[in-house]
C-alpha positions as CSV (number, residue, x, y, z in Angstrom):
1,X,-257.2,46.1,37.8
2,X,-260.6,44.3,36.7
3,X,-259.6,43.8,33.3
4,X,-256.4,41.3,34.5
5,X,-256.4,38.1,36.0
6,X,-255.5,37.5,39.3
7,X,-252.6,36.3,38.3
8,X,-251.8,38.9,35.8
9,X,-252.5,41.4,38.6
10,X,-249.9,39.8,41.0
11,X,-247.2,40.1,38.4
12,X,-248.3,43.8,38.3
13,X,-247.9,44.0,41.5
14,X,-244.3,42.3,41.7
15,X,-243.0,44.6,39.0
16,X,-244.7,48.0,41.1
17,X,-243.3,46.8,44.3
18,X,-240.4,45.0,43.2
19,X,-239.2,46.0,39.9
20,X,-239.3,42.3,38.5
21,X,-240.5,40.7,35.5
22,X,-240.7,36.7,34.5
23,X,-243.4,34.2,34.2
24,X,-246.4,33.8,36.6
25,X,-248.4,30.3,36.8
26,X,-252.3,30.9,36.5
27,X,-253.3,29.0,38.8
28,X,-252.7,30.1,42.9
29,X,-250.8,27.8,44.9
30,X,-252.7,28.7,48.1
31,X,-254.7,31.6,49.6
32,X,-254.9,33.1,53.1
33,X,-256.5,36.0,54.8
34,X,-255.0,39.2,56.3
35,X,-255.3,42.2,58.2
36,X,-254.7,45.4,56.3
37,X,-255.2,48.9,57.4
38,X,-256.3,51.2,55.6
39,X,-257.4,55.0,56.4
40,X,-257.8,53.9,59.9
41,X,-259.7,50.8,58.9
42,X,-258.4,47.5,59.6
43,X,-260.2,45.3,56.6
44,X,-259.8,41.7,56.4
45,X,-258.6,40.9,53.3
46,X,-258.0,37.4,51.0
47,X,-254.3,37.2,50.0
48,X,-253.8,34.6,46.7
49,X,-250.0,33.5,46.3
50,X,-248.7,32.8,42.9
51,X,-245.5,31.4,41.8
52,X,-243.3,33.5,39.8
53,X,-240.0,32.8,38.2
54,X,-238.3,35.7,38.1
55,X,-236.1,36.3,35.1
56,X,-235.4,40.4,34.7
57,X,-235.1,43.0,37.4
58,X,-235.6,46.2,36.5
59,X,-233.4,49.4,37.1
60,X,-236.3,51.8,38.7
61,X,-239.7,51.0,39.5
62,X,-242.7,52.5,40.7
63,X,-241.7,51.6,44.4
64,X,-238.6,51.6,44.3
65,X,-237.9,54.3,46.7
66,X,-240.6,53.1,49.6
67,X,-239.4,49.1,49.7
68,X,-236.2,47.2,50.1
69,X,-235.3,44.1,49.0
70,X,-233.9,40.9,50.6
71,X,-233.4,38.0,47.6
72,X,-232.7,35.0,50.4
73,X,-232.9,31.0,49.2
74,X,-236.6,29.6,49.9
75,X,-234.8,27.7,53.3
76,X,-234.2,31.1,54.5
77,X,-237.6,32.9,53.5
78,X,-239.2,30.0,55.5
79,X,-237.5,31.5,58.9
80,X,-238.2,35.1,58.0
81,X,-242.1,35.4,57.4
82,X,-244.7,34.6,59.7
83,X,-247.9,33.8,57.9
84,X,-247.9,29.8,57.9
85,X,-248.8,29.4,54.4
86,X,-245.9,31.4,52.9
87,X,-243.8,29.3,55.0
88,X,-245.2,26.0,54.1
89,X,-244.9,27.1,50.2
90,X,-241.1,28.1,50.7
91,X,-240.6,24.6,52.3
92,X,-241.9,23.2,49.6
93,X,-239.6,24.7,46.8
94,X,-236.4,23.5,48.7
């Protein structure tokens, strides 16, 4: 939404996808790019990461049908995803 900061956006997003709420910090702690498809477009697309402390969870949520959710320690989010800087932020919150 233009009228939200990045940020704010990304804790949008969260809630939509994930149903939580908490505090965001402004500022990203690192950006990468992606492949996203898109009716039948592959569009490379600039991903910014944000921290965010999560401190309610929701009982339904706009996606809550269409995602599932893993809550794993930041050790164990490190061996599960596979874009390099999501891995090297997880390592650093250990």
């Amino acid at each position: 939404m233009a009228h939200l900061s990045l940020a704010d956006n990304a804790a949008k997003e969260a809630f939509e996808e994930a149903g939580v709420t908490g505090r965001i910090d402004p500022r990203p702690a690192g950006t990468y790019r992606a492949v996203k498809r898109k009716n039948h477009l592959q569009l490379v697309i600039e991903v910014c990461v944000y921290l965010f402390e999560v401190t309610d969870l929701a009982k339904k949520w706009p996606e809550k049908d269409r995602r599932d959710i893993k809550w794993c320690s930041p050790r164990e989010a490190e061996i599960l995803l596979h874009e390099p800087l999501l891995t090297e932020l997880c390592g650093r919150l250990v």
